[in-house]
N, C-alpha and C positions, 0 to 999 in steps of 0.2 A: 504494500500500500504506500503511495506516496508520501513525503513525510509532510505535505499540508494538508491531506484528508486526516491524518489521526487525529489531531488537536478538534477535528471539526467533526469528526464522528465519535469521540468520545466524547464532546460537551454537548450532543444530540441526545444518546446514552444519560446525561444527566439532569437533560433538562425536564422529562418527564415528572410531571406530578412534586416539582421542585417547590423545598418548603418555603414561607415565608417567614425570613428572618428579620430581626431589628438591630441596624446599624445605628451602634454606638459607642462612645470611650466607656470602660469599666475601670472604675477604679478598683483595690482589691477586694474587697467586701464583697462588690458587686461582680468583680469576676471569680469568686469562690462561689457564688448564690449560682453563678452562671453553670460552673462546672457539676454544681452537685442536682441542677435543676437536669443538667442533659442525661445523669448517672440516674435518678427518679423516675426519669422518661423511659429508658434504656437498660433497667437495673441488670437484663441478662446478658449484657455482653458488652459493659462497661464494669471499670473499679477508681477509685480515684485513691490514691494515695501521696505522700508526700516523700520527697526523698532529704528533706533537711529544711532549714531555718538562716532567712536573708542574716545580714547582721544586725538589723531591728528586730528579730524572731518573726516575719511574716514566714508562714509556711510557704514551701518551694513545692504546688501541687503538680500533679502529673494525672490527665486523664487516659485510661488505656482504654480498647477495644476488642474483643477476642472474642471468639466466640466458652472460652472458656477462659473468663477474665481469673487473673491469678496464678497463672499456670503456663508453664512453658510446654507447649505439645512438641515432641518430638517430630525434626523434619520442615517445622515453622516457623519461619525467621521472626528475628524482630526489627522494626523498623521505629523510629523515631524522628519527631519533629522539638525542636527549640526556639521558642518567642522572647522578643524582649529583653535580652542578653544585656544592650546598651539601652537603661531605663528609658531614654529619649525616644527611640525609633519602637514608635507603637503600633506600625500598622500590623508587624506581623504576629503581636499578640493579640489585634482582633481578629484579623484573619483566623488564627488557630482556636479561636472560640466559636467561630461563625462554622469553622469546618465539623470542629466537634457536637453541635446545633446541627448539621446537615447531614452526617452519617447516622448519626441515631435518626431521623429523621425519615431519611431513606429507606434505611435500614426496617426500619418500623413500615416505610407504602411496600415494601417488598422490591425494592430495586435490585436487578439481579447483580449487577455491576460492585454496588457496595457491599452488599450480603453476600459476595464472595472474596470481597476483598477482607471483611471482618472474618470470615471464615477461616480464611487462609492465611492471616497475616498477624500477628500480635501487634497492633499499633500504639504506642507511646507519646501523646501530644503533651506537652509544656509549656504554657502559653505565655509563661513570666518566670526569664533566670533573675532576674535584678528587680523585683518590687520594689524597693525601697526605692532605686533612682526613678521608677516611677511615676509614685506617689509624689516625687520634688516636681520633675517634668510637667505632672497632671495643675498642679497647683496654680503652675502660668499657663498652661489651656494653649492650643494648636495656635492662638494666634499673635501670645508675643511668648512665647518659649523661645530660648536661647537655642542656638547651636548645639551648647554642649550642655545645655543646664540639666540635668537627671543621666545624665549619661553613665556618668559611675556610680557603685556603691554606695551607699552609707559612709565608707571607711574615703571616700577617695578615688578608687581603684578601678578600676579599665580590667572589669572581668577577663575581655576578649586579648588581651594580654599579659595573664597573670595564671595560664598552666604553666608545666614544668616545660622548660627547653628542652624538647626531644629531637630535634631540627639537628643542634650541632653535635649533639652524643649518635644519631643516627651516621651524619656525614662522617663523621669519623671512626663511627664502626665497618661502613663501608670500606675505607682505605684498608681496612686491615681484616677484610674477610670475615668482620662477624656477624651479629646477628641483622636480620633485616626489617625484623616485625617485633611486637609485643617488646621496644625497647624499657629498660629497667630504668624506676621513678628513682630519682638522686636519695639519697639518704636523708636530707633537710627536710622533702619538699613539702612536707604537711607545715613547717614553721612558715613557708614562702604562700602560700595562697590564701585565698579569703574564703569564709565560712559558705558560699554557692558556690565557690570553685570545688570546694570541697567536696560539698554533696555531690556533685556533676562526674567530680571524677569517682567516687565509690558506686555512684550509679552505675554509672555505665561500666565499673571492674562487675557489679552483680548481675548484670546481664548481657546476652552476648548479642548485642547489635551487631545486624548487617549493613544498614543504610540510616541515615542522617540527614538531617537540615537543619543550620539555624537560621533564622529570621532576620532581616537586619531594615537598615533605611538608610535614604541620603544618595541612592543611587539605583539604576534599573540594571541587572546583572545577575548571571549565575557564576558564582566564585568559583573556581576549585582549586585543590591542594596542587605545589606547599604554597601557602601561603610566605614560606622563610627563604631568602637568596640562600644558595649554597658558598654566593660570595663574600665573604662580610664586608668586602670594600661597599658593597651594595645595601649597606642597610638602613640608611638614611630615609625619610619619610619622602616617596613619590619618586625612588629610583628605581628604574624597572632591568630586571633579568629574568627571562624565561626560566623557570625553575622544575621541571616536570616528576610526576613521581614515577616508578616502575609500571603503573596501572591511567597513565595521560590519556590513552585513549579512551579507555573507558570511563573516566573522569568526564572526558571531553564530550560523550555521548551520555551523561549523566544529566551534565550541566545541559546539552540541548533538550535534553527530552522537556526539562522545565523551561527553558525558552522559548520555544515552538509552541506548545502547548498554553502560554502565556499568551495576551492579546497583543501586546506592540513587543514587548524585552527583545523577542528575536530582530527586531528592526534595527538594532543597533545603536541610532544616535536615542539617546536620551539623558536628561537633566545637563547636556553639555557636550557629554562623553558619548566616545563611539567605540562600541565592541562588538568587532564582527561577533555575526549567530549571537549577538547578544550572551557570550559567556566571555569568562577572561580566568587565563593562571593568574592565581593570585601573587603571586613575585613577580611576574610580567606588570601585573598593576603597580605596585608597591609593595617591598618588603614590611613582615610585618612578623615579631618575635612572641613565642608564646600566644600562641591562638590558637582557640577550638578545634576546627576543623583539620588543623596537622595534628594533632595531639592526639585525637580520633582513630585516625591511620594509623601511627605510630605506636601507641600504646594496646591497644585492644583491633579485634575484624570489626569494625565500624567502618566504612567509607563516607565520611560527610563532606558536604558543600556549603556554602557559604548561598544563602540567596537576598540580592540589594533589592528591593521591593518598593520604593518610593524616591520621590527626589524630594520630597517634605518628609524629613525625618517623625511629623506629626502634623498629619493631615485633617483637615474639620472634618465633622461627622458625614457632610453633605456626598465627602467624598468617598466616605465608605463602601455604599454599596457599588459603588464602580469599579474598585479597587478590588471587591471579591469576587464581581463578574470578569474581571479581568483574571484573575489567580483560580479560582475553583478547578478547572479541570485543570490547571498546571499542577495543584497539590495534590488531587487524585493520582495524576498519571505519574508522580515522581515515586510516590508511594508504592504503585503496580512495579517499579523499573526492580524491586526487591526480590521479583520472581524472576531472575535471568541467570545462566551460568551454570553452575553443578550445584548439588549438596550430595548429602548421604548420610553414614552411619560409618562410623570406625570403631569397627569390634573385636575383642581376641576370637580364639577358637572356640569358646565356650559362647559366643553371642553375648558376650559383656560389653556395653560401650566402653569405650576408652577417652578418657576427658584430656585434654589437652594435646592431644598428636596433631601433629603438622603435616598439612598441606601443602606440595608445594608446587608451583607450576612450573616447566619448563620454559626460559625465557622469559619468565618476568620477578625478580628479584622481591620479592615483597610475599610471604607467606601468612597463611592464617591458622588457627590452631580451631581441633574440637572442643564444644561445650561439654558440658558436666553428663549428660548423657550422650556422647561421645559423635551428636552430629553434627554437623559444618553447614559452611553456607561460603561456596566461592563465588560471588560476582566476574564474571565475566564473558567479555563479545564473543556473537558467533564463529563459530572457529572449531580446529580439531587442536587438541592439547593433552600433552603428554604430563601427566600430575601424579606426583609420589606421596603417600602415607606414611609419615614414620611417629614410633614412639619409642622412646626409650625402653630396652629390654623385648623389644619385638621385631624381627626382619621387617624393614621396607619393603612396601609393595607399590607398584608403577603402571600403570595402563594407559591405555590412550583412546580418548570416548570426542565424541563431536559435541558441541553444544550448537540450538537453532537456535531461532532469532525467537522466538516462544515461552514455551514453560521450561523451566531452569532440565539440566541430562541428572537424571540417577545414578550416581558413581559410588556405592558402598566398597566398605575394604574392610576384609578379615583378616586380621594379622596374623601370623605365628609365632610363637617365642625365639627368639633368637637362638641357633643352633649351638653356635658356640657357647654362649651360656649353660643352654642347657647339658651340653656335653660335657663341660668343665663339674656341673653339679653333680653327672652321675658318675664322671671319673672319682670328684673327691667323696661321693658317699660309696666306691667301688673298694676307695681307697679304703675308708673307714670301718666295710665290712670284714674285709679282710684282714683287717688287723685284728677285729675282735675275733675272725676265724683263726687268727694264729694264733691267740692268745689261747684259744679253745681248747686246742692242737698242742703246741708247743708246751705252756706254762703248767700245767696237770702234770707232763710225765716227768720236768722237771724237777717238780714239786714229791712226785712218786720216788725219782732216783736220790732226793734230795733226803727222803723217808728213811729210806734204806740205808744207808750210811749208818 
């Protein structure tokens, strides 16, 4: 299908029996009333919980979607959405209210579209990392709000630069052949971050995201990783170096699927700026240290994007529902992009999942590990790929499967114990029987001739 029919037959697919929403700023009270009003509507296949506390104690909610909310079904990715990161840029925490209002929504006329995507998908919306910034932001209203006024923390702080730097322990693991994924958090770094950076990152260590997005404003763009030069001569604000990760193209077909699918983003010129296809590497844009969306990559199988959604970092209400008619199907169909590439099961020979064995693809330098009951989830374009399973204390195994441009290929792997291992165990318990058969043997008779004396 051409790639300007999908955007147009998937918002056809949505328009049906489409609910009527009310576009407006929520402050948090009124976006807590919001989320627990969509959970009431919805109770069997939403849950809301909270994954920590702003640094005023505003709860940091999270609404999920599943059809078995709570619960990780095996073979079921999880996907996630992040709003409101920088207190200021508030569209894409309405948006993320208006969506979670439209799923339950749908969900409920019987839309086949969404009650398979809830089916099939564990969905994670967030529709505010930083409340506190804003609750400042809300207080001067969309129409003499500063630039930067709620933008940070309570403390200060510029969330979206304040994970741990995995950018330059990654580039220089590379030089020296090590690791390429899941790189290891510095010793300090719990003293180094702020109390939502915190939550953000123990969230997503307890679950194994596949896909990502945060929310942002101030521009119209799909981001993607690294966001960090691998230069540092380059790391000044608005110096650009293409910086691509092991997985660019598939980034790159990420970022379009939400820009196409978008009403103008793919157009390019907007608020100023011009980005073909309406995406851009984000070090190509400006380097930018300790951000979200690498850290993502880096640390855990999550692939996030960054998405610029507004050139008013806080837009009047008026211009709300325009702004969702514009985004709705780009946030369905980015959500869908979660079903592409392989998954499976990695198990021993007993049918045991195996939690954390590695993934790894030929030719692309960037591996993911299984979850706690031992299935994966690799993103990736259509293609044929040769991918190894290893776990420690188990021979690697390797095959080579097609992925289509459709529903993700079924690639499972049953390991065996590693031979040598187990060789070495039955030699030294060969060893050990035998001793005691000497002793059996041996030590009696000389214990007899010892008698006799």
């Amino acid at each position: 299908m051409a790639r300007w029919l999908r955007p147009l037959v998937g918002a056809l697919l949505l328009l049906e029996g489409a609910a009527a929403l009310s576009f407006l700023h929520h402050r948090y009270e009124e976006l807590v009333q919001a989320l627990f009003r969509v959970q009431s509507q919805c109770p069997y296949v939403t849950r809301i919980y909270s994954i920590g506390r702003s640094v005023e104690g505003r709860h940091l909610y999270v609404l999920e979607f599943s059809d078995y909310p709570g619960i990780h079904e095996p073979l079921e990715p999880e996907f996630k959405y992040v709003g409101n990161m920088h207190g200021n840029e508030v569209l894409g925490r309405e948006l993320l209210l208006q969506l979670s209002e439209f799923l339950c929504e749908e969900y409920r006329r019987g839309n086949e579209r969404i009650t398979r995507l809830i089916h099939d998908t564990r969905i994670h919306i967030m529709p505010s990392m930083n409340p506190d910034g804003y609750e400042v932001a809300a207080k001067q209203g969309p129409d003499s709000n500063g630039y930067l006024t709620g933008r940070n923390n309570a403390n200060g702080v510029d969330l979206n630069r304040n994970f741990p730097d995995l950018n330059t322990l990654m580039y220089y693991s590379r030089e020296i052949s090590g690791p390429n994924h899941h790189i290891p958090l510095p010793d300090n770094w719990k003293s180094q971050v702020e109390p939502e950076t915190l939550a953000v990152i123990q969230w997503i260590s307890n679950y194994n995201f596949v896909l990502s997005a945060n929310l942002h404003g101030g521009a119209v763009v799909a981001n993607y990783p690294y966001d960090k030069s691998q230069d540092q001569r380059f790391r000044s604000h608005r110096r650009t170096v293409n910086t691509p990760t092991p997985d660019d193209k598939l980034f790159q077909k990420l970022a379009k699927t939400y820009s196409y699918a978008h009403s103008w983003m793919h157009r390019g010129w907007n608020c100023g700026d011009y980005f073909a296809d309406g995406i851009t590497n984000g070090a190509s844009w400006y380097s930018l240290s300790k951000g979200m969306q690498d850290f993502n990559y880096l640390y855990t199988n999550c692939f996030e994007i960054t998405l610029e959604l507004s050139c008013n970092k806080f837009p009047p209400e008026e211009d709300l529902e325009r702004q969702w008619m514009a985004n709705r199907e780009a946030l369905v169909a980015f959500i869908e992009e979660v079903h592409q590439g392989i998954k499976g099961i990695v198990s021993d020979e007993n049918n045991n999942g195996i939690a954390g064995a590695v993934i790894s693809v030929q030719g692309i330098s960037h591996d993911i590990t299984s979850g706690d009951m031992g299935d994966y989830f690799r993103l990736l374009l259509p293609g044929t790929y040769t991918v190894t399973a290893s776990s420690e204390g188990y021979q690697p195994l390797t095959v080579t499967t097609t992925v289509g441009p459709a529903a993700p290929s079924l690639v499972h792997f049953q390991l065996k114990q590693e031979v040598v291992r187990k060789a070495a165990e039955h030699k030294a318990s060969g060893t050990r029987m035998n001793s005691k058969a000497l002793q059996k043997k041996v030590v009696p008779r000389a214990t007899r001739r010892g008698t006799q004396r």
